[in-house]
KEKE-3310 file (N, C-alpha, C; in steps of 0.2 Angstrom, whole numbers, plus 5000, padded with zeros to 4 digits):
npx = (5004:5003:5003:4993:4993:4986:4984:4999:5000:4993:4997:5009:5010:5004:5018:5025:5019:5023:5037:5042:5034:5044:5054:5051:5045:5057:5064:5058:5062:5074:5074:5066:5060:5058:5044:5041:5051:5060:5049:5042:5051:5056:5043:5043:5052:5046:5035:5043:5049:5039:5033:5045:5045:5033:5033:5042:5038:5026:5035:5040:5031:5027:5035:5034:5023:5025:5029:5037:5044:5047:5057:5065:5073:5068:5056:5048:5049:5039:5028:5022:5009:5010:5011:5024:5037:5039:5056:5069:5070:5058:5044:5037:5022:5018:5024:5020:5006:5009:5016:5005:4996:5000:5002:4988:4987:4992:4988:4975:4978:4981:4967:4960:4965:4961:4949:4952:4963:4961:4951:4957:4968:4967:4977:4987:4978:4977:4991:4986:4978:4982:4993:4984:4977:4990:4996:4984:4982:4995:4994:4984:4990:5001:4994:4987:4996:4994:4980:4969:4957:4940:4930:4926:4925:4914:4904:4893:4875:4869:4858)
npy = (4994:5011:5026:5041:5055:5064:5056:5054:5067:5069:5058:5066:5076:5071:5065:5077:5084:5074:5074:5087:5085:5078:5085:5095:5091:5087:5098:5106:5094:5094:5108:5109:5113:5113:5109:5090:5088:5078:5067:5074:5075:5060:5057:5067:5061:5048:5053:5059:5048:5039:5046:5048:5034:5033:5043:5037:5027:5030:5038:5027:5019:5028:5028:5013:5015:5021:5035:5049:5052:5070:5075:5086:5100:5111:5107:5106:5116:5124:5116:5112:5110:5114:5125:5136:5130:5140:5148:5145:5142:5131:5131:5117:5115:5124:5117:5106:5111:5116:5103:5092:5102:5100:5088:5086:5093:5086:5074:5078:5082:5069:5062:5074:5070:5058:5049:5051:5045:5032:5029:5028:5018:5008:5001:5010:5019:5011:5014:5027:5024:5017:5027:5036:5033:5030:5044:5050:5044:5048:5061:5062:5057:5066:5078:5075:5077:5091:5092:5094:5085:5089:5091:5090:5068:5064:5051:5039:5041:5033:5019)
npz = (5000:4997:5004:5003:5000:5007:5019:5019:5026:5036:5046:5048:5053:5066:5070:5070:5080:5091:5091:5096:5108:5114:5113:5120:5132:5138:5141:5148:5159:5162:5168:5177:5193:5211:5224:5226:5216:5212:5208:5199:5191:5185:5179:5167:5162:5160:5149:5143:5135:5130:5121:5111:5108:5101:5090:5083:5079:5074:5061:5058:5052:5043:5031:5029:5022:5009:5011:5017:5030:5039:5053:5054:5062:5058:5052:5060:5071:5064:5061:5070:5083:5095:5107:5111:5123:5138:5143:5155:5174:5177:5187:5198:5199:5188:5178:5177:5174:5160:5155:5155:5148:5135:5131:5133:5121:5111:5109:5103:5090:5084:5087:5079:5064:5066:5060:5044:5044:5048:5039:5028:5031:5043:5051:5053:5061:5072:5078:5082:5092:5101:5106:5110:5119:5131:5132:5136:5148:5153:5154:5164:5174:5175:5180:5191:5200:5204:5208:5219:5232:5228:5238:5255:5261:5264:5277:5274:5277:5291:5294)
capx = (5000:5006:4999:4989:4994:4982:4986:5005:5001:4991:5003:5017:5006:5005:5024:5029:5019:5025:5043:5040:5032:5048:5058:5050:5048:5067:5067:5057:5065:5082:5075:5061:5063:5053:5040:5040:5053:5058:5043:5041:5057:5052:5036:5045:5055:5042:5031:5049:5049:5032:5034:5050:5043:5026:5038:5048:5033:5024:5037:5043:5025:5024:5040:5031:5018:5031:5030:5044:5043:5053:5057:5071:5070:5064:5050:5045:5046:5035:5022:5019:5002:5010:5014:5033:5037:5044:5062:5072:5066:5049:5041:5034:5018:5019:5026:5013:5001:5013:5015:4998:4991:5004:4999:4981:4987:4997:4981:4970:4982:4978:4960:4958:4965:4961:4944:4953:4969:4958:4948:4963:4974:4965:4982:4988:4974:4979:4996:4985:4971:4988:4997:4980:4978:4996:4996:4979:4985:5000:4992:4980:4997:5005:4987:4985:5002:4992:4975:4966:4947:4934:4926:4929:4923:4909:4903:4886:4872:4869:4850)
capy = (5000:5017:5032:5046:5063:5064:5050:5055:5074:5068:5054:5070:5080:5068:5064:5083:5086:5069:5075:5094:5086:5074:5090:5099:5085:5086:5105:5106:5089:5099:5115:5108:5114:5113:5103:5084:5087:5071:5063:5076:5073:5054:5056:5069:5056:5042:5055:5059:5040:5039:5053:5047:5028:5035:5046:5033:5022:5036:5036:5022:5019:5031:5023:5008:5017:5027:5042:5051:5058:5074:5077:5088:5105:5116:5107:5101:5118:5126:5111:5110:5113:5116:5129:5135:5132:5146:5146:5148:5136:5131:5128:5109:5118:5127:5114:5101:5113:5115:5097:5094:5105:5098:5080:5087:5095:5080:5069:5082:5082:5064:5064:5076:5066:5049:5047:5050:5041:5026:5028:5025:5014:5005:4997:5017:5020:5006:5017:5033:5023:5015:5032:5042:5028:5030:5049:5054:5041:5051:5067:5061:5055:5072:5082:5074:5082:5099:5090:5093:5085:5095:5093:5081:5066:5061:5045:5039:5040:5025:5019)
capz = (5000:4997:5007:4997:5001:5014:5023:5023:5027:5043:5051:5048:5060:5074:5070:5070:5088:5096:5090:5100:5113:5116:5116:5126:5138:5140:5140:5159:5162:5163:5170:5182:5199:5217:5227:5224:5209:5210:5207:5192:5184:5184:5176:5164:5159:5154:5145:5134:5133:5126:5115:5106:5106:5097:5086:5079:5075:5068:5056:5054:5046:5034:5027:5026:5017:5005:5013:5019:5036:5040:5059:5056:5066:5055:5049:5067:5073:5060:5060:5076:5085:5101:5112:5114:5133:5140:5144:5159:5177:5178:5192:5194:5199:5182:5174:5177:5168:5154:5151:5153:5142:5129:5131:5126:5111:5105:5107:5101:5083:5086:5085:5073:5060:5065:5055:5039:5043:5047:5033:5024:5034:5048:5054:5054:5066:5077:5081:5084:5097:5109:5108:5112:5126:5133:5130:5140:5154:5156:5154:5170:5179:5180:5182:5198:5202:5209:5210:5226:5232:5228:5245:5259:5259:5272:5279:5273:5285:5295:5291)
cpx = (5004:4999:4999:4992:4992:4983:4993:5005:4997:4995:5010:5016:5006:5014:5028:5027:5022:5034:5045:5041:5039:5054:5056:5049:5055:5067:5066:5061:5072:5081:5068:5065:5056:5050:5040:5043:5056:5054:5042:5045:5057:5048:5039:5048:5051:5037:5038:5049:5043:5032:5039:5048:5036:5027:5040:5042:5029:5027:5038:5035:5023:5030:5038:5027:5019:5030:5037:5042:5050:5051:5062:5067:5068:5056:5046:5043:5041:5028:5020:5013:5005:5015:5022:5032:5041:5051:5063:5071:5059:5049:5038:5027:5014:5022:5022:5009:5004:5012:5007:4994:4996:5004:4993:4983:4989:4991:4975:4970:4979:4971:4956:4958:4964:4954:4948:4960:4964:4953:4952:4967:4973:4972:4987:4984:4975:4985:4991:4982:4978:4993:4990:4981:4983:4995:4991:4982:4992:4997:4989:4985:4997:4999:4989:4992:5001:4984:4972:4959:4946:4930:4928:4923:4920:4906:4895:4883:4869:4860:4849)
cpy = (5006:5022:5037:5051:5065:5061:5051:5062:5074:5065:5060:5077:5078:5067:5071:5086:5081:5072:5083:5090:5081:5078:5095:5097:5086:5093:5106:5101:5092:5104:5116:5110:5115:5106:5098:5084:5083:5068:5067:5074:5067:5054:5060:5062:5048:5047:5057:5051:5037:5041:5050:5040:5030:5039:5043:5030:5025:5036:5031:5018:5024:5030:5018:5008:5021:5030:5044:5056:5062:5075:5082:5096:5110:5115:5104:5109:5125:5124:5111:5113:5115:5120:5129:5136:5136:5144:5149:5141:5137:5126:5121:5112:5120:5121:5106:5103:5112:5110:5094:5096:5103:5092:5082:5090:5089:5077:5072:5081:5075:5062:5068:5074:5060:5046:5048:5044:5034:5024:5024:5018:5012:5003:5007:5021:5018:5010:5022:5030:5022:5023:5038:5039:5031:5039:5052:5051:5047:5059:5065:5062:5064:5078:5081:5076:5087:5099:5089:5091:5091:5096:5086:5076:5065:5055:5044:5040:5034:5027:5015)
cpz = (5000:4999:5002:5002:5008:5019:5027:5028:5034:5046:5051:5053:5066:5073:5072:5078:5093:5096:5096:5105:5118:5119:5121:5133:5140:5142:5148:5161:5166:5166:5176:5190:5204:5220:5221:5214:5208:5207:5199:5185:5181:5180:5169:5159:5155:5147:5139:5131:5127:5119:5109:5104:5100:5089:5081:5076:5069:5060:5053:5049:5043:5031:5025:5020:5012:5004:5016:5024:5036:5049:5061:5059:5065:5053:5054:5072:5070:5058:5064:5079:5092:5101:5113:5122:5133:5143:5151:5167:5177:5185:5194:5197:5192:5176:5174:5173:5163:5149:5150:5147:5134:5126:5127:5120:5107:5103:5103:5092:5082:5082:5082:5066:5058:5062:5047:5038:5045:5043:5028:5025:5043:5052:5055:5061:5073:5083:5085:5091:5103:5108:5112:5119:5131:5137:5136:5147:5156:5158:5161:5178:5181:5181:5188:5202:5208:5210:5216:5226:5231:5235:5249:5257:5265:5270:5275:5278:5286:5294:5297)
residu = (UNK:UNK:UNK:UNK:UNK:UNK:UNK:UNK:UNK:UNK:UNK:UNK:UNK:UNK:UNK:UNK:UNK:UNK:UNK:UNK:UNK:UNK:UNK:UNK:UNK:UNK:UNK:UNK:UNK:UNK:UNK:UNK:UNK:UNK:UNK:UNK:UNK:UNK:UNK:UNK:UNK:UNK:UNK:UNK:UNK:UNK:UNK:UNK:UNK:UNK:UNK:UNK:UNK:UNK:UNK:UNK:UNK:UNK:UNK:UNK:UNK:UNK:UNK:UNK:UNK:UNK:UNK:UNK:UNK:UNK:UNK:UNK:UNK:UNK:UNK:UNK:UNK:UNK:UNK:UNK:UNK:UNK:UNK:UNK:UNK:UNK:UNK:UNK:UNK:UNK:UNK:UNK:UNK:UNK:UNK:UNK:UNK:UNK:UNK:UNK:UNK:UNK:UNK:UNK:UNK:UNK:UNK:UNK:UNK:UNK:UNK:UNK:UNK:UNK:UNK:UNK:UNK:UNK:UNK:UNK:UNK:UNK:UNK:UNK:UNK:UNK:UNK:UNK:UNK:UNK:UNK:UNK:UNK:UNK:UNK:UNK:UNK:UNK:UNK:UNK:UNK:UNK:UNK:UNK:UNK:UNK:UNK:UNK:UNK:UNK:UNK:UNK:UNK:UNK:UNK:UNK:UNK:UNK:UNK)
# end
């Protein structure tokens, strides 16, 4: 099978934000600072993992499908749907929202495209469904970072 236009110009979408969001992963990773930053830079580090694993497959199927993915850094950060993260230290307060809000973008790119890419290329889709999977998962992970109950919780009442 050879991917149509469309097909390559969608998986170089998700490719070009999972590629961002791997570097920018690494960027807080290096410049994370504060409460519980261990536990951040940890989580930092599987959300890069994700990113570069989801990356690689991305392309390496549209190779399959003789497209020619570009990841280099011009065309990655030109294409990108996300947000540059600010430079300098980030807070793991701020830097929770950050990734966060970055992980939805990635999956957002995701799920904008994935009725046409599975229109085409069912086994194409199958990447998108286990990185959205993965992706939202982590995104809930590092949420719950600066996640507090909404109210206490009380005892039921005795009948």
């Amino acid at each position: 099978m050879k991917a149509s236009p469309t097909l390559a110009g969608n998986l170089q979408l998700v490719l070009t934000d999972l590629v961002e969001l791997h570097v920018q992963g690494k960027q807080a990773h290096w410049n994370v600072v504060g409460t519980n930053f261990r536990d951040l830079h940890l989580q930092l580090d599987e959300i890069i993992a994700s990113a570069r694993l989801f990356a690689d497959q991305a392309a390496e199927r549209m190779r399959a499908l003789h497209a020619l993915p570009d990841g280099r850094s011009k065309t990655v950060a030109a294409g990108t749907r996300l947000e540059e993260l600010p430079g300098g230290l980030i807070s793991t307060k701020d830097a929770v929202k950050l990734m966060a809000a970055r992980l939805e973008r990635t999956v957002k790119t995701m799920r904008d495209v994935h009725d046409e890419v599975d229109e085409e290329d069912p086994t194409s889709a199958d990447l998108l469904h286990a990185a959205i999977e993965r992706l939202e998962q982590l995104a809930w992970m590092v949420n719950a970072e600066t996640m507090a109950p909404s109210a206490a919780v009380t005892e039921p009442a005795e009948k």
